[in-house]
PAKE-125783 format. One record per residue (C-alpha): residue in one letter; x, y, z. Coordinates in Angstrom, 1 decimal, m for minus. Example, Ala and Ser with C-alpha at 12.3 -4.5 7.8 and 13.67 -1.06 7.14 Angstrom:
BEGIN
PT  rest       u       v       w
PT     a    12.3    m4.5     7.8
PT     s    13.7    m1.1     7.1
! end
This chain:
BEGIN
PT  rest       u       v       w
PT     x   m12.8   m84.4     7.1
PT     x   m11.8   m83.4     3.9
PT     x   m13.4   m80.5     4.1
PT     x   m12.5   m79.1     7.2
PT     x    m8.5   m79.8     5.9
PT     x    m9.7   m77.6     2.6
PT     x   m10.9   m74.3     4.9
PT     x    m7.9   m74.8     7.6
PT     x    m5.6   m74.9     4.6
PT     x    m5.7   m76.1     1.3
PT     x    m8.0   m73.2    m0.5
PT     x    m6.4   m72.0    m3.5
PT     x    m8.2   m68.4    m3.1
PT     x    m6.2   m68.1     0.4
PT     x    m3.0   m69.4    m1.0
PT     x    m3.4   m66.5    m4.1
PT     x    m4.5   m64.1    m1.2
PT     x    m1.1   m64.8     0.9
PT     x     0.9   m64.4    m2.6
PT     x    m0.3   m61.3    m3.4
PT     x    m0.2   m59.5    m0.1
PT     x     3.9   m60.8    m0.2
PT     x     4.2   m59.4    m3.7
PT     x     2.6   m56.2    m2.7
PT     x     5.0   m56.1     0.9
PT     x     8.4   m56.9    m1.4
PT     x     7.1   m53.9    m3.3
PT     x     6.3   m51.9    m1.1
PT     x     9.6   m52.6     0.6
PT     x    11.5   m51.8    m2.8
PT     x     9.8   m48.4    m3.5
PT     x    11.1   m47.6     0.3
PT     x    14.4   m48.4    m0.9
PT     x    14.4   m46.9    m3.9
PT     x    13.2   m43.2    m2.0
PT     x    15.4   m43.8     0.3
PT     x    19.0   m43.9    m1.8
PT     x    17.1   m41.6    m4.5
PT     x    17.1   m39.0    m1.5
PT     x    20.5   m39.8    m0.3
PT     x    21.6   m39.6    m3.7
PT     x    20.0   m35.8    m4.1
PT     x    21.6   m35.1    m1.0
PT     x    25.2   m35.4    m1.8
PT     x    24.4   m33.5    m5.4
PT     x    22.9   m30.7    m3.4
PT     x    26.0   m30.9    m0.9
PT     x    28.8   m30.7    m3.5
PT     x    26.4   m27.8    m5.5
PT     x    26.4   m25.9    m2.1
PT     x    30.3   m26.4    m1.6
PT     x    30.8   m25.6    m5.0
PT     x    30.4   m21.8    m4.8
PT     x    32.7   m19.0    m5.1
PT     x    33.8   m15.4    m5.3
PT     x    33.3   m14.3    m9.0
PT     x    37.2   m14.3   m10.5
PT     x    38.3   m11.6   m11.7
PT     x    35.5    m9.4   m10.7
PT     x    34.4    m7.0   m13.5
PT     x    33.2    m3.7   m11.9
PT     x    29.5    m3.5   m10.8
PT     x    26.7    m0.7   m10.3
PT     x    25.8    m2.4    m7.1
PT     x    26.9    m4.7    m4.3
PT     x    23.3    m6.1    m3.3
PT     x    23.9    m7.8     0.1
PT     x    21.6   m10.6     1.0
PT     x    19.9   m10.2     4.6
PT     x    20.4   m12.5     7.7
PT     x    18.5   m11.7    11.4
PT     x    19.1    m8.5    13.2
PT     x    19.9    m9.3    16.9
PT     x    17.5    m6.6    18.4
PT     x    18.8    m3.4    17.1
PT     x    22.3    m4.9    15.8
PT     x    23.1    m6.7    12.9
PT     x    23.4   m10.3    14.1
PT     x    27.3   m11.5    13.9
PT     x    26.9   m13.6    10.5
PT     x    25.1   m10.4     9.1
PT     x    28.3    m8.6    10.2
PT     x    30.5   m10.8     8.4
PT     x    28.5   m10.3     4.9
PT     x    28.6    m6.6     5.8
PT     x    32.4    m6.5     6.2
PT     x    32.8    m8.5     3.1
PT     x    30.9    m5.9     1.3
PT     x    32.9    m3.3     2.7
PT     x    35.7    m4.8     1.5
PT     x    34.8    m5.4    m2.2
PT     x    33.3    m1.9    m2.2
PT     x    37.1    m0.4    m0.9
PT     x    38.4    m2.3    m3.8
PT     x    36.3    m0.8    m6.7
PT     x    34.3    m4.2    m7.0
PT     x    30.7    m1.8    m7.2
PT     x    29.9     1.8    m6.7
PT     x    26.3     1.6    m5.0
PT     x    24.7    m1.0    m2.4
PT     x    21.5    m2.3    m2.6
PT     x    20.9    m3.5     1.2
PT     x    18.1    m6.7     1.4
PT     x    15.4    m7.8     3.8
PT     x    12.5    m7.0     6.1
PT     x    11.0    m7.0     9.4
PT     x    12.8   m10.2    11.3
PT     x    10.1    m9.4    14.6
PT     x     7.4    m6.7    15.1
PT     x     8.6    m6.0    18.1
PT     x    12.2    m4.6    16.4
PT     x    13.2    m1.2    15.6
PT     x    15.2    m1.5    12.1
PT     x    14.5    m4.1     9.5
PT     x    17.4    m6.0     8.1
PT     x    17.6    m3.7     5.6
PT     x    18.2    m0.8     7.8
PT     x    20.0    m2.2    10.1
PT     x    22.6    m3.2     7.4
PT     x    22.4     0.5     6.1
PT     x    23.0     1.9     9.2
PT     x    26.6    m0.2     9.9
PT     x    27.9     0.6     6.3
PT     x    27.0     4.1     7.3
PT     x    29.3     4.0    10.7
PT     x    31.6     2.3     8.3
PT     x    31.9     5.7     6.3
PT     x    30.0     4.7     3.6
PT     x    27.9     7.6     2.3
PT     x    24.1     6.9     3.0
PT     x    23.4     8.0    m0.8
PT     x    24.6     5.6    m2.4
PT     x    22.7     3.0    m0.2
PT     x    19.7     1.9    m1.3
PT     x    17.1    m0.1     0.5
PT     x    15.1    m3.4     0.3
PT     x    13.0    m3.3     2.9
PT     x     9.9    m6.4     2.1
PT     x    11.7    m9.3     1.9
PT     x    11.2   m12.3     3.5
PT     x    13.5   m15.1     1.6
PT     x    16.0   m15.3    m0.5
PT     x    13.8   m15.6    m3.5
PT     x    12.4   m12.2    m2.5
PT     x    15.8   m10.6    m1.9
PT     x    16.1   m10.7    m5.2
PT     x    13.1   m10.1    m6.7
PT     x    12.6    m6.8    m4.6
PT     x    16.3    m6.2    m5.2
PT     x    15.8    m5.8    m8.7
PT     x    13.0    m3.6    m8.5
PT     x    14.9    m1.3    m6.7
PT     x    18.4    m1.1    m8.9
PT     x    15.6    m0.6   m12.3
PT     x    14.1     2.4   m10.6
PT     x    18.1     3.8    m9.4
PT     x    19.3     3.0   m12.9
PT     x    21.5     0.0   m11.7
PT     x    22.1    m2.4   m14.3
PT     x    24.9    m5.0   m12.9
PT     x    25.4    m6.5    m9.2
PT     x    27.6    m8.2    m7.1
PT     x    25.7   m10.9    m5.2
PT     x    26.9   m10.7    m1.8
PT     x    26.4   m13.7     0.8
PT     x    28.1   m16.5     2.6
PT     x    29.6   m19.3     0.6
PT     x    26.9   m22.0     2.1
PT     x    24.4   m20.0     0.4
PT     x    26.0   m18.5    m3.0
PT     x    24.8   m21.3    m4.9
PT     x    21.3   m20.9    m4.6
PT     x    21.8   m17.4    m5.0
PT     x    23.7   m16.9    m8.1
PT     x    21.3   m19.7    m9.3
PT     x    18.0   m17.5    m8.3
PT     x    19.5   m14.5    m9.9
PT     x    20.0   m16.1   m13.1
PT     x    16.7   m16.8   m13.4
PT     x    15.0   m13.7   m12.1
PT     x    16.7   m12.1   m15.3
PT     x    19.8   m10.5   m13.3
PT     x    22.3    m9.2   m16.0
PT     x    25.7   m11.2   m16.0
PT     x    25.2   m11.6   m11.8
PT     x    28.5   m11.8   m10.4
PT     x    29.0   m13.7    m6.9
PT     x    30.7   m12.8    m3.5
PT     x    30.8   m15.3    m1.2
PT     x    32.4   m15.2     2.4
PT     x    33.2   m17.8     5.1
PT     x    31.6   m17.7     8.2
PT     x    33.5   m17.9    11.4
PT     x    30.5   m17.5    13.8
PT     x    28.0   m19.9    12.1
PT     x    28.1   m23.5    12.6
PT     x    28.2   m25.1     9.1
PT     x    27.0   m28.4     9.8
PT     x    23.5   m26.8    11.1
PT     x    23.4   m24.3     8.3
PT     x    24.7   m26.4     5.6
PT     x    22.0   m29.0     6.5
PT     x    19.4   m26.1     6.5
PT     x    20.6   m25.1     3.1
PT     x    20.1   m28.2     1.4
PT     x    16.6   m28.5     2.8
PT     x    16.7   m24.9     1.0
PT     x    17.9   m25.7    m2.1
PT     x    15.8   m28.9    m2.8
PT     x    12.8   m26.2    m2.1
PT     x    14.4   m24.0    m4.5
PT     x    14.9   m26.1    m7.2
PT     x    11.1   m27.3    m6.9
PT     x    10.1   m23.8    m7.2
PT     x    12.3   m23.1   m10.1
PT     x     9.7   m25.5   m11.7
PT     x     7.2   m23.1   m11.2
PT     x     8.7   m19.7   m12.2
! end
């Protein structure tokens, strides 16, 4: 008998057995916890960095506005694309930059003009002279935008630049262009009207927390 009570019950290996596996669940449970408001916590930061940009004040006068792509809608410029365009427009009408570097590739195979073109060919039929747009035509992220930007102001002789995008996305921008090298990057950032904020704003913090684990690596 008082064996059979010592297997059902009573065995000091089971009873250490049962204490650890507890232990190892109220970890377990803790480290869940922790990650959990750890993330939440990175979230918010990311949130008020992404709210936190703005248009460069005062502006100092640039060699180029370089215009950060967004999807062409077939052969158009998709709407928020048109907003960064009429921005650009507008800084270039007041003297913000003399030249326009124009940013990013092939959205489909299928489509006629990259972003790139696409965004030259609207200045253009917004009477600005095709010469002093020059085009980025690789690019596939923001990262690239400006790396490939670059490239291209060195080889026109364009030293300074306007970074032009919406305000959701100026942050990681200006931020990328600081540490690709960019010269005193100046930022201008426009609202979007077409967009929805709460779908893109999410995206961009997804973006950002990439970001800032690449900027590790660079």
């Amino acid at each position: 008998m008082e064996w059979y009570v010592y297997q059902r019950g009573s065995s000091p290996i089971r009873r250490v057995s049962r204490k650890r596996r507890y232990r190892r669940k109220r970890f377990l449970w803790a480290a869940l916890i922790l990650l959990i408001v750890a993330g939440l916590t990175w979230c918010a930061v990311a949130f008020s960095r992404i709210n936190s940009a703005e248009t460069t004040v005062p502006m100092v006068k640039a060699d180029a506005g370089v215009i950060l792509g967004m999807s062409m809608w077939g052969d158009e410029p998709s709407p928020g694309l048109k907003e960064r365009l009429d921005y650009a427009l507008e800084l270039y009408q007041a003297g913000a930059f003399s030249h326009f570097v124009v940013s990013g590739g092939l959205d489909q195979p299928d489509y006629k003009y990259t972003e790139a073109e696409g965004m030259k060919i609207y200045l253009a039929a917004h009477g600005v002279p095709e010469d002093i747009i020059y085009l980025e035509n690789r690019s596939t992220s923001t990262l690239e935008n400006l790396q490939f930007s670059k490239v291209v102001m060195q080889q026109e002789g364009l030293s300074s630049a306007v970074i032009i995008t919406h305000d959701f996305h100026g942050r990681r921008a200006i931020e990328i262009a600081r540490e690709l090298g960019f010269a005193n990057p100046e930022l201008g950032v426009t609202t979007s009207e077409v967009m929805s904020m709460l779908k893109y704003k999410t995206r961009e913090i997804l973006a950002y927390t990439n970001w800032k684990m690449q900027q590790l690596s660079l």
